[in-house]
C-alpha positions in Angstrom: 97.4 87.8 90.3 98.0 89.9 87.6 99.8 93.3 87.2 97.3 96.4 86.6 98.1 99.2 84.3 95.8 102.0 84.1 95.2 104.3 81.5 93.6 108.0 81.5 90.9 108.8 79.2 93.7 110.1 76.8 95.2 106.7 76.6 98.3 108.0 79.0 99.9 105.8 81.0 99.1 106.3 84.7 100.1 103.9 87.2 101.2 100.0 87.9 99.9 97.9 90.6 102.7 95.8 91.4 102.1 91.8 92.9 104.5 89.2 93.3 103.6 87.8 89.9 104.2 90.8 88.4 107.3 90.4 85.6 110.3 92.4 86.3 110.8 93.7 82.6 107.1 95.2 83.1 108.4 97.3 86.1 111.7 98.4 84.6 109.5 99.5 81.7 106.9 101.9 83.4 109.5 103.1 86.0 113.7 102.6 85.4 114.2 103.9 88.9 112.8 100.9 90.5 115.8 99.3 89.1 117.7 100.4 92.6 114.7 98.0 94.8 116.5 95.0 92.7 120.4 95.8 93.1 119.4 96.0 96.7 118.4 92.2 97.0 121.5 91.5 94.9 119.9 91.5 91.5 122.4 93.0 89.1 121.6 91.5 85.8 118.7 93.6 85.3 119.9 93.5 81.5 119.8 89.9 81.2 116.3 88.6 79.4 116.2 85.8 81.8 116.1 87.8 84.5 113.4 90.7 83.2 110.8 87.9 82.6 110.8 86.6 86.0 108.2 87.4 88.2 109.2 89.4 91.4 108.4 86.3 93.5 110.6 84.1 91.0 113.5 86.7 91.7 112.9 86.7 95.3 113.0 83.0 95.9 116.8 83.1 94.3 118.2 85.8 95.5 116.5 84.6 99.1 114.4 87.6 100.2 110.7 88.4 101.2 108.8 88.9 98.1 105.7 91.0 100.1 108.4 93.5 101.2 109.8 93.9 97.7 106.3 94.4 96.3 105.5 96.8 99.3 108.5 98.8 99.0 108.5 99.2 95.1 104.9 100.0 95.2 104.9 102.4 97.7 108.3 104.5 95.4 105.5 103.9 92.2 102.6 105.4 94.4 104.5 108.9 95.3 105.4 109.8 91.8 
């Protein structure tokens, strides 16, 4: 699966369906404040490029949490802004 950005008419960025294969950079990119979601499972080298061109499953297998909860939990934060 793929990550889905979606645009308005005026070529505005609206929103990001986030999956497991979605790349971490991507996220960080359309919303900084979903940087907290990754501290949490212990991910603090957000500023490394290794780490912001894994996928959120990739990231998940390391650091040894459940990649669907992740996805669930930062998509939920994207879908109230």
């Amino acid at each position: 699966m793929e990550s889905h950005i979606y645009y308005s008419t005026w070529g505005e960025k609206m929103s990001m369906e986030i999956t497991k294969d979605t790349i971490i950079g991507d996220i960080l990119d359309q919303d900084p404040g979903t940087a907290q979601f990754f501290f949490e499972i212990g991910m603090h080298c957000l500023g490394c490029p290794a780490s912001r061109g894994e996928s959120i499953e990739a990231a998940c297998m390391v650091h040894g949490t459940d990649a669907d909860e992740l996805v669930a939990r930062i998509n939920d934060y994207l879908s109230k802004k």
